[in-house]
DOMI-370669 format. One record per residue (C-alpha): residue number from 1; chain; x, y, z. Coordinates in steps of 0.25 Angstrom, whole numbers, plus 5000, padded with zeros to 4 digits. Layout:
N
k:NUM&c:A&xx:X&yy:Y&zz:Z
...
END
This chain:
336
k:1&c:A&xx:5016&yy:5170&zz:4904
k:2&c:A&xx:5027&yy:5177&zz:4912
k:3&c:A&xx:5042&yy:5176&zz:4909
k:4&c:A&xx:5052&yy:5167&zz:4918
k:5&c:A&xx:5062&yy:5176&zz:4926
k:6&c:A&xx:5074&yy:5171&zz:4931
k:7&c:A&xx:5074&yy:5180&zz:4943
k:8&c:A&xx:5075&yy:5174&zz:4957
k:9&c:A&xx:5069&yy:5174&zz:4970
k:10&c:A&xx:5070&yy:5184&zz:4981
k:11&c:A&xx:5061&yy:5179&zz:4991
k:12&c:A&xx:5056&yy:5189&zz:5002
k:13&c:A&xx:5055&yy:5186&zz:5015
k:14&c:A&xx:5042&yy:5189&zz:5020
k:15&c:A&xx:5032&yy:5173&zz:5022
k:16&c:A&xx:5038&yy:5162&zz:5015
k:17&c:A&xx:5033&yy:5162&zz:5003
k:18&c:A&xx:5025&yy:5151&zz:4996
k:19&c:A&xx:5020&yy:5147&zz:4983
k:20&c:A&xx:5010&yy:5136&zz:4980
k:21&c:A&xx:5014&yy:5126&zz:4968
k:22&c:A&xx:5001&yy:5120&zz:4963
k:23&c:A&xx:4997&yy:5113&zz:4949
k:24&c:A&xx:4988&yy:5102&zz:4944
k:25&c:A&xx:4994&yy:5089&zz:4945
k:26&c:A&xx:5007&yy:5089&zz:4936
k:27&c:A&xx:5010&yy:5101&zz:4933
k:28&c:A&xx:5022&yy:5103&zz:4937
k:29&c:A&xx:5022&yy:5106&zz:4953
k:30&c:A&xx:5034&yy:5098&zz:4958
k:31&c:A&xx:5043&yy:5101&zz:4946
k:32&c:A&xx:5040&yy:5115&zz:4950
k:33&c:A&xx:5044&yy:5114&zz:4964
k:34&c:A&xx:5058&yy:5106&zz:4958
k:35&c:A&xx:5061&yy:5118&zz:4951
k:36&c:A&xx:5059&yy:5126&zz:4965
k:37&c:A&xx:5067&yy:5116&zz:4972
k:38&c:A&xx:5078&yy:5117&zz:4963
k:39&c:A&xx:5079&yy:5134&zz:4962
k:40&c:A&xx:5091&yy:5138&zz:4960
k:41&c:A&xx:5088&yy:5152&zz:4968
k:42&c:A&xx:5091&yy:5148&zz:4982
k:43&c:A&xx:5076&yy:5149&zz:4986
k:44&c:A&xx:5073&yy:5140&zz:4997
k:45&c:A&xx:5060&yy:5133&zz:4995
k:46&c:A&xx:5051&yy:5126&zz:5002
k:47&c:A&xx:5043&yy:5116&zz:4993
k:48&c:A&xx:5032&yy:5108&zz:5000
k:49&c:A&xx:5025&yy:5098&zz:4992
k:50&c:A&xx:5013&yy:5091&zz:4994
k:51&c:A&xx:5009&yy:5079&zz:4984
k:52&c:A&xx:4995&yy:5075&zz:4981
k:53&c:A&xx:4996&yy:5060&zz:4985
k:54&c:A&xx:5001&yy:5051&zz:4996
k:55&c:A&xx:5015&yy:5050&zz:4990
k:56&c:A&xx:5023&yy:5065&zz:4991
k:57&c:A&xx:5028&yy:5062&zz:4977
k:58&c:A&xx:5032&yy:5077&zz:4974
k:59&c:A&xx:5040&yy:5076&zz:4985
k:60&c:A&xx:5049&yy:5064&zz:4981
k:61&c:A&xx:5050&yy:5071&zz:4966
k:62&c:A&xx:5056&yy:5083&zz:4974
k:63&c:A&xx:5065&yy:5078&zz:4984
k:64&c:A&xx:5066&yy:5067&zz:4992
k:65&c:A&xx:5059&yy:5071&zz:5006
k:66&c:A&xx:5062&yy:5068&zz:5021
k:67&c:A&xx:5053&yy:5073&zz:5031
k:68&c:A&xx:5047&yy:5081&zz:5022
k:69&c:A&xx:5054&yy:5090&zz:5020
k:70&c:A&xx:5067&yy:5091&zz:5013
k:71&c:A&xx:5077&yy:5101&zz:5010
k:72&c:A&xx:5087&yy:5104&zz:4998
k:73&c:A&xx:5099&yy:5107&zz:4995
k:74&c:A&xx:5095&yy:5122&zz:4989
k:75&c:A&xx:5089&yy:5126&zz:5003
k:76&c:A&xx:5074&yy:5121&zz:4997
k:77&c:A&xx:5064&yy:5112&zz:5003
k:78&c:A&xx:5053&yy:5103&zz:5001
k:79&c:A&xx:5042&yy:5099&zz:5009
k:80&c:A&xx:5030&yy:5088&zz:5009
k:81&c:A&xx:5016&yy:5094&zz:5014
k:82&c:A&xx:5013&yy:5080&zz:5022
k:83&c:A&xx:5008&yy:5087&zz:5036
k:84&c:A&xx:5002&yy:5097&zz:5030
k:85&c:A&xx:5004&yy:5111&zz:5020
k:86&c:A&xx:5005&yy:5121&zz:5034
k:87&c:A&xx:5015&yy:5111&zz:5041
k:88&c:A&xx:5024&yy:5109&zz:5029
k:89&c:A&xx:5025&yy:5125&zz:5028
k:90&c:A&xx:5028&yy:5126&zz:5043
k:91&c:A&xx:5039&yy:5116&zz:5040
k:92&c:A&xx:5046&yy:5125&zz:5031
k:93&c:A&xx:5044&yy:5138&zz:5036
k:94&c:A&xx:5051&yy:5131&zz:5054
k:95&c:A&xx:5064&yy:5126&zz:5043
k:96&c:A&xx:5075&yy:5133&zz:5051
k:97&c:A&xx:5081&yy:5137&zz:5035
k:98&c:A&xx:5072&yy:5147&zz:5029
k:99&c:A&xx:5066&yy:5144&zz:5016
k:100&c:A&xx:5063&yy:5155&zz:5007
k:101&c:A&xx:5049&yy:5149&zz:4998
k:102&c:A&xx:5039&yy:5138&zz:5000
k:103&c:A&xx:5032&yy:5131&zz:4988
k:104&c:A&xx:5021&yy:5123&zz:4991
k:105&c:A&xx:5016&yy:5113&zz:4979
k:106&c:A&xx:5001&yy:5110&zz:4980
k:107&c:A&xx:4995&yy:5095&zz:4974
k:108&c:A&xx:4993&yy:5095&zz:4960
k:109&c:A&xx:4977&yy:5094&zz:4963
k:110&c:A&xx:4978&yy:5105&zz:4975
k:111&c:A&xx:4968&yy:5118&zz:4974
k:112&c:A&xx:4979&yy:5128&zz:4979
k:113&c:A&xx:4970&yy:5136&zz:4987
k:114&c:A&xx:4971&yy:5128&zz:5002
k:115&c:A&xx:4988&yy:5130&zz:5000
k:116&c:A&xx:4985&yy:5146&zz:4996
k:117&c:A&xx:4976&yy:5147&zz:5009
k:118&c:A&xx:4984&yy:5138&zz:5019
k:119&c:A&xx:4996&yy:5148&zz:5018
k:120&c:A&xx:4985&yy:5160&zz:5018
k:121&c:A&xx:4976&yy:5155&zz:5028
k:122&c:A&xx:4984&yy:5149&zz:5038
k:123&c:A&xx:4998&yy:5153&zz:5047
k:124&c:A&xx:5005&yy:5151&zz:5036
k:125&c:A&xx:5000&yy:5166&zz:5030
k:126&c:A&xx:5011&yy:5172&zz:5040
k:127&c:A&xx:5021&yy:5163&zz:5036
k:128&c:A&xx:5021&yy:5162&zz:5019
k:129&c:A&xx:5018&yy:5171&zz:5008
k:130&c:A&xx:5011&yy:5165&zz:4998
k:131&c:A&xx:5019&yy:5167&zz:4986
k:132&c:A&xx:5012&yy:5160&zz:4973
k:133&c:A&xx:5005&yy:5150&zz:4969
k:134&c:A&xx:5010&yy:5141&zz:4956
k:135&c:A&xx:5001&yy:5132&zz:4947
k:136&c:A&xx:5006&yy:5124&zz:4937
k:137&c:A&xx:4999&yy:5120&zz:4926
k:138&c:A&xx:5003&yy:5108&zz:4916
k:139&c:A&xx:5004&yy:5117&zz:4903
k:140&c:A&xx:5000&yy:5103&zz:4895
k:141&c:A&xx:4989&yy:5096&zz:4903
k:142&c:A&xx:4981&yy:5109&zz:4911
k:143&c:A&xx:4966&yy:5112&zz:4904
k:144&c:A&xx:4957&yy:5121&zz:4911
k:145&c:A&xx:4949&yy:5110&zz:4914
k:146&c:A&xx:4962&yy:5102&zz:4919
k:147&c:A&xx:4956&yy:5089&zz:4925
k:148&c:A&xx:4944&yy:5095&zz:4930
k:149&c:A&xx:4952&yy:5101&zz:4942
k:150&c:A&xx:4947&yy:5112&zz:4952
k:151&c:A&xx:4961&yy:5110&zz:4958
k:152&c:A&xx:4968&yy:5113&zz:4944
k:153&c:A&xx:4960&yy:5125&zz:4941
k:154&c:A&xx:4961&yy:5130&zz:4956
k:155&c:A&xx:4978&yy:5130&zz:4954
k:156&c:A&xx:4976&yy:5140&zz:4943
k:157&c:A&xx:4968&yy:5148&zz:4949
k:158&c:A&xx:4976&yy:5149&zz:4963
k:159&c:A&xx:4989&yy:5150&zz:4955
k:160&c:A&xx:4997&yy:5163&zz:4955
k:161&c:A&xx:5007&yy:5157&zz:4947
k:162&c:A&xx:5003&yy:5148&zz:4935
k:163&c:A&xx:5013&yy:5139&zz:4927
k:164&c:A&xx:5011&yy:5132&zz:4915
k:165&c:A&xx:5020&yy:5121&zz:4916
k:166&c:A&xx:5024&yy:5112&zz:4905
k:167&c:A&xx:5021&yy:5121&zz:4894
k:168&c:A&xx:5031&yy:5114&zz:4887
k:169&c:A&xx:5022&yy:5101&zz:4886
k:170&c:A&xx:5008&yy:5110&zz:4881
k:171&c:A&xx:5007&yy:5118&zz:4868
k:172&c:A&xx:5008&yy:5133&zz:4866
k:173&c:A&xx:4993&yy:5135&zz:4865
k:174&c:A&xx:4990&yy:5125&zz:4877
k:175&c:A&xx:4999&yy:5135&zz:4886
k:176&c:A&xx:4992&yy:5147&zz:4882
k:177&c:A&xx:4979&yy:5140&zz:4884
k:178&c:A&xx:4983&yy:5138&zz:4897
k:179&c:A&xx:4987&yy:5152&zz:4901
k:180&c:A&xx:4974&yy:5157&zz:4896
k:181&c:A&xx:4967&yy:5148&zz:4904
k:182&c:A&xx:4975&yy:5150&zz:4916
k:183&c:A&xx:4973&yy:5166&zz:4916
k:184&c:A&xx:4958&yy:5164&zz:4915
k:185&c:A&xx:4959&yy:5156&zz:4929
k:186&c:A&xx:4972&yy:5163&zz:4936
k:187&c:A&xx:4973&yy:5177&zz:4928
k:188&c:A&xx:4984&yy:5184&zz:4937
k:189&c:A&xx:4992&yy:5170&zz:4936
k:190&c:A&xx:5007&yy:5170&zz:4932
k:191&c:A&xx:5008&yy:5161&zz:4922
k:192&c:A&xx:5021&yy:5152&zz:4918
k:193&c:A&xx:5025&yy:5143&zz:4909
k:194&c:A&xx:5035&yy:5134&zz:4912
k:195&c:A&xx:5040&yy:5120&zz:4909
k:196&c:A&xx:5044&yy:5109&zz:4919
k:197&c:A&xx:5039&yy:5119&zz:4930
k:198&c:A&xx:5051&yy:5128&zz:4928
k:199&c:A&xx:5048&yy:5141&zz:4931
k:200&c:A&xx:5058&yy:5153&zz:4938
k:201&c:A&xx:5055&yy:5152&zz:4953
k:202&c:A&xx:5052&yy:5167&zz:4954
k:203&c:A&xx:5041&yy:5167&zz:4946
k:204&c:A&xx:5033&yy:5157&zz:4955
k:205&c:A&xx:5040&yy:5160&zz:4969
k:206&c:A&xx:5040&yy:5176&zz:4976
k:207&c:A&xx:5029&yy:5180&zz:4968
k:208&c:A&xx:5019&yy:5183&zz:4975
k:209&c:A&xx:5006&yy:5181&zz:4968
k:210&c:A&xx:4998&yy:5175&zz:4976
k:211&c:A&xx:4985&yy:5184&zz:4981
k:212&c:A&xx:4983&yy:5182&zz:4994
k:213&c:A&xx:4973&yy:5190&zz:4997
k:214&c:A&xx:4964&yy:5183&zz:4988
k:215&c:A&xx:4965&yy:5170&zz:4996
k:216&c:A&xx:4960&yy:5176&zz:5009
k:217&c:A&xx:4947&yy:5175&zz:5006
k:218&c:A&xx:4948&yy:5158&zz:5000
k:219&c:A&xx:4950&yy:5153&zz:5015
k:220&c:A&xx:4938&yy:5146&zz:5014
k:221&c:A&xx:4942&yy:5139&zz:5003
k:222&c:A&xx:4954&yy:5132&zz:5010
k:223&c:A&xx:4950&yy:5120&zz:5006
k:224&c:A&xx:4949&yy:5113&zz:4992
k:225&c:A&xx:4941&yy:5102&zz:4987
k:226&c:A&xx:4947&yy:5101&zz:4976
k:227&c:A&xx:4952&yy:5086&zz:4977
k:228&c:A&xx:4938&yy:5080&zz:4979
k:229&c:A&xx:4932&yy:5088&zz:4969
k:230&c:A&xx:4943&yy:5085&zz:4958
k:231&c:A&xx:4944&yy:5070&zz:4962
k:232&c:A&xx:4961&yy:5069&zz:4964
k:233&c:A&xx:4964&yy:5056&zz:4967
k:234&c:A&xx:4979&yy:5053&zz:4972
k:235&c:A&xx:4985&yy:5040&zz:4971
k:236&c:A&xx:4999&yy:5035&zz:4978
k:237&c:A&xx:5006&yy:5022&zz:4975
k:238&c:A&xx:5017&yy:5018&zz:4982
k:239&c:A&xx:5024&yy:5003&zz:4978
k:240&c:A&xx:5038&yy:4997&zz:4983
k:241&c:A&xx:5037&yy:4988&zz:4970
k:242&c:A&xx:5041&yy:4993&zz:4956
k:243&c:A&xx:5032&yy:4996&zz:4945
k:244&c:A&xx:5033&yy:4989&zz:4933
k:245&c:A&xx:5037&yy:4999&zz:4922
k:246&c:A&xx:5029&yy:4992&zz:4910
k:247&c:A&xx:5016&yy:4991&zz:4920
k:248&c:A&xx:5018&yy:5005&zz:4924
k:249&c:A&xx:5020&yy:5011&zz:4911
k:250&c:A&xx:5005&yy:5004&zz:4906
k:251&c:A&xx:4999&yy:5011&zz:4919
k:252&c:A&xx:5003&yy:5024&zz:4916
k:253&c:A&xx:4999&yy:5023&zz:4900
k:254&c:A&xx:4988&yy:5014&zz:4901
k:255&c:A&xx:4983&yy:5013&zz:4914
k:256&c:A&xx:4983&yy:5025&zz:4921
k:257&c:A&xx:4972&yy:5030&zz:4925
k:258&c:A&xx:4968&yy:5045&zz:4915
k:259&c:A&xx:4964&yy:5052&zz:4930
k:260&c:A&xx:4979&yy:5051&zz:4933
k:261&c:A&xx:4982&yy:5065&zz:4931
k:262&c:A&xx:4996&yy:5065&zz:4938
k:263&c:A&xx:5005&yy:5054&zz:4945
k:264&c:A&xx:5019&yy:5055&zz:4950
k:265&c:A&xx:5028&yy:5047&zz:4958
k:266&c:A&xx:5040&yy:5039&zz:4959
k:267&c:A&xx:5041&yy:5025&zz:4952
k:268&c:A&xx:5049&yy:5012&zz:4954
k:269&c:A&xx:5050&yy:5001&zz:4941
k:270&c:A&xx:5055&yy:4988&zz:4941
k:271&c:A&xx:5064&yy:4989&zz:4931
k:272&c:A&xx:5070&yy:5002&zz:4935
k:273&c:A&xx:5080&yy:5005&zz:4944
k:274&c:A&xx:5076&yy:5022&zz:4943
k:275&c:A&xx:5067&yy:5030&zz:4952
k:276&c:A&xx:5056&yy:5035&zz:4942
k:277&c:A&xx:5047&yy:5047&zz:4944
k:278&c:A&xx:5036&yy:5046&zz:4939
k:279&c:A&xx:5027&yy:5059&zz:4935
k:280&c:A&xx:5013&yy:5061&zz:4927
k:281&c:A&xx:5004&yy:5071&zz:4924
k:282&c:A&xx:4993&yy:5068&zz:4916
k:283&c:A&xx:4997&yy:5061&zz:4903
k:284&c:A&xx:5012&yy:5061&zz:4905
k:285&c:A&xx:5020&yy:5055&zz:4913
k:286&c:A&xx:5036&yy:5056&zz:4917
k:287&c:A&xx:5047&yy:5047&zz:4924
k:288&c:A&xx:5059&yy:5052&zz:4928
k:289&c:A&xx:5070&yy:5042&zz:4934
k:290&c:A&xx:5079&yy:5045&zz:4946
k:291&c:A&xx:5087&yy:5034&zz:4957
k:292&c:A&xx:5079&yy:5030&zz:4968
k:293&c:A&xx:5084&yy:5036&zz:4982
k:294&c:A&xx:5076&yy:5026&zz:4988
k:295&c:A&xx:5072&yy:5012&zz:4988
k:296&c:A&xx:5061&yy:5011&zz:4977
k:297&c:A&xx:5046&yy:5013&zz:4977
k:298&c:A&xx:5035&yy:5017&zz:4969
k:299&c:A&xx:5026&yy:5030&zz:4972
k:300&c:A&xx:5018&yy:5037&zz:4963
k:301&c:A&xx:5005&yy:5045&zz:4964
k:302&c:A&xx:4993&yy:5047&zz:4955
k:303&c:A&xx:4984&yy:5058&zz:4955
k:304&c:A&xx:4971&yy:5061&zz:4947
k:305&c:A&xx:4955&yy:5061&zz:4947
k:306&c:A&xx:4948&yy:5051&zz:4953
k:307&c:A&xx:4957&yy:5038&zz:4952
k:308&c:A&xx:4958&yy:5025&zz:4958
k:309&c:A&xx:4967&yy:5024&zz:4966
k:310&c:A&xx:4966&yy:5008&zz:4969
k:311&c:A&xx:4966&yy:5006&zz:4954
k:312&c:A&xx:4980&yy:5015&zz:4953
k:313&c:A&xx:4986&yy:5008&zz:4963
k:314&c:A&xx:4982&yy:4995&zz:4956
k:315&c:A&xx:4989&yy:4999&zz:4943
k:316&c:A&xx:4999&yy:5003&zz:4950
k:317&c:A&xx:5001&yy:4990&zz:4958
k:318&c:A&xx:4999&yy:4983&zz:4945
k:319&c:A&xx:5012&yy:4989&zz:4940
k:320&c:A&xx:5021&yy:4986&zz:4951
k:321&c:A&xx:5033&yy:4975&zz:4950
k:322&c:A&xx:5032&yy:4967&zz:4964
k:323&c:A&xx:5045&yy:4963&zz:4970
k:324&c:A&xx:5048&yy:4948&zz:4974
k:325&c:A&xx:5044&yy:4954&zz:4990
k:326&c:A&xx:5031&yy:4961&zz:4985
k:327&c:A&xx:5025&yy:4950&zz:4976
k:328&c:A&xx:5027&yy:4939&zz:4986
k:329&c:A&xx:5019&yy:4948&zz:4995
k:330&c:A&xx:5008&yy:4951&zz:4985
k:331&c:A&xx:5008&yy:4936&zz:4984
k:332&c:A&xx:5007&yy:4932&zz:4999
k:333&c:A&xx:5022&yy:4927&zz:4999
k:334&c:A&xx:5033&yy:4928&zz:5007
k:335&c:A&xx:5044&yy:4933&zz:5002
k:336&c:A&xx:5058&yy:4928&zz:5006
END
């Protein structure tokens, strides 16, 4: 494991440099990309994000978004991938104010290797450098065999950077474990460990790991079929009626489906006047509260292997506290 520095960036100018942010699903991507939002070395980053699901949720947890694209007080930006990864970059590089980095955050089931080629194989080699890539890992929930994935292994084994993230919630032998294993698959990987995703930035950005010359030859292989073979399944649920925290509570300990391996998203109760964000990865889950800068709604995603999503949406439904307006409805009344 290599130490943390607390050197800063000096970025040259020579292509917009990019790194790639992939992990499997909770380990840590969008707290990562917070801390790169938030640096304090007056870098100006571009963030483009692009969420496994219908609902952008990443987004929202980020900042909030207007046209897709919104800009920070620290001269840093984020963007939604909705039209497309090349049109997103484009987007960034014609912004009359010159940003300095991009960072691209990959789906939590995403083989790397179509995002490595598009700015490789395409236009975009004259106009970006490709910097690194970054693979999270969950220091307490990854095994070698971590859900039967070909997109998990795949991460590791495109990663240039490698960081072993919530080490605080694994053991010490666990952690060891884990970087044995990862040098067997990624031997020339850096490898970091680090807790809530917080790692100095110049040892993931300007570092210029990536071979590029050993992609040259994959270009066939642009595209993955990685979702069909591992059998991801994305579920959204959008409701303008509260949950009932007691039903919601069962459903998450007793009704959830064990294929869940990650949900997130943004929850209204009925007996609460707070904005709760909602987060789980495999067996835990965490709600933070914040006020509502908007009118109130519910919007959460699940993801995992082979679910159903009419049954989801069921439970879900079964949770829900209809309002006076919504119940007449659902009983073929008017409501006055």
């Amino acid at each position: 494991m290599e130490t943390l520095p607390s050197s800063t960036l000096d970025i040259p100018k020579r292509g917009m440099p990019v790194t790639i942010i992939t992990g499997f699903l909770g380990s840590g991507k969008t707290t990562l990309l917070n801390e790169i939002l938030a640096n304090k070395q007056d870098l100006k980053v571009a963030v483009l994000v692009n969420e496994f699901g219908d609902i952008n949720i990443d987004a929202q947890l980020l900042i909030s978004t207007e046209e897709d694209m919104v800009e920070l007080s620290n001269g840093c930006i984020c963007c939604t991938i909705n039209e497309g990864l090349v049109d997103a970059v484009y987007r960034v590089l014609e912004r009359e104010e010159q940003v300095d980095y991009m960072v691209i955050e990959t789906t939590g089931v995403a083989d790397p290797l179509p995002i490595i080629l598009t700015f490789l194989g395409t236009e975009l080699r004259d106009l970006t450098r490709l910097d690194s890539i970054v693979t999270l890992v969950d220091a307490e929930t990854f095994t070698p065999e971590h859900f039967e994935s070909e997109a998990a292994l795949k991460q590791i084994t495109y990663g240039d950077v490698v960081i072993l993230n919530k080490t605080d919630l694994a053991s010490s032998e666990k952690v060891e474990e884990l970087e044995r294993y990862i040098k067997t698959v990624k031997p020339s990987a850096r490898i970091l460990q680090t807790q809530q995703a917080k790692v100095p930035l110049p040892l993931i950005l300007d570092v210029n790991l990536t071979p590029v010359q050993q992609y040259q030859t994959t270009e066939e292989h642009r595209y993955s079929p990685h979702l069909q073979t591992d059998g991801f399944v994305s579920v959204p649920f959008k409701s303008y009626s509260p949950f009932d925290l007691d039903k919601f509570e069962k459903f998450l300990t007793e009704e959830i489906p064990a294929e869940v391996f990650r949900a997130k998203g943004i929850l209204w109760f009925n007996n609460s006047e707070m904005r709760h964000i909602f987060q789980l990865s495999g067996p835990r889950y965490d709600i933070q509260l914040e006020e509502w800068p908007s009118s109130p709604l519910n919007q959460i995603v699940f993801i995992g292997r082979h679910l159903d999503p009419n049954k989801i949406r069921q439970q879900l439904n079964n949770c829900l506290v209809l309002q006076p307006s919504k119940l007449a409805q659902a009983m073929g009344l008017k409501s006055f």
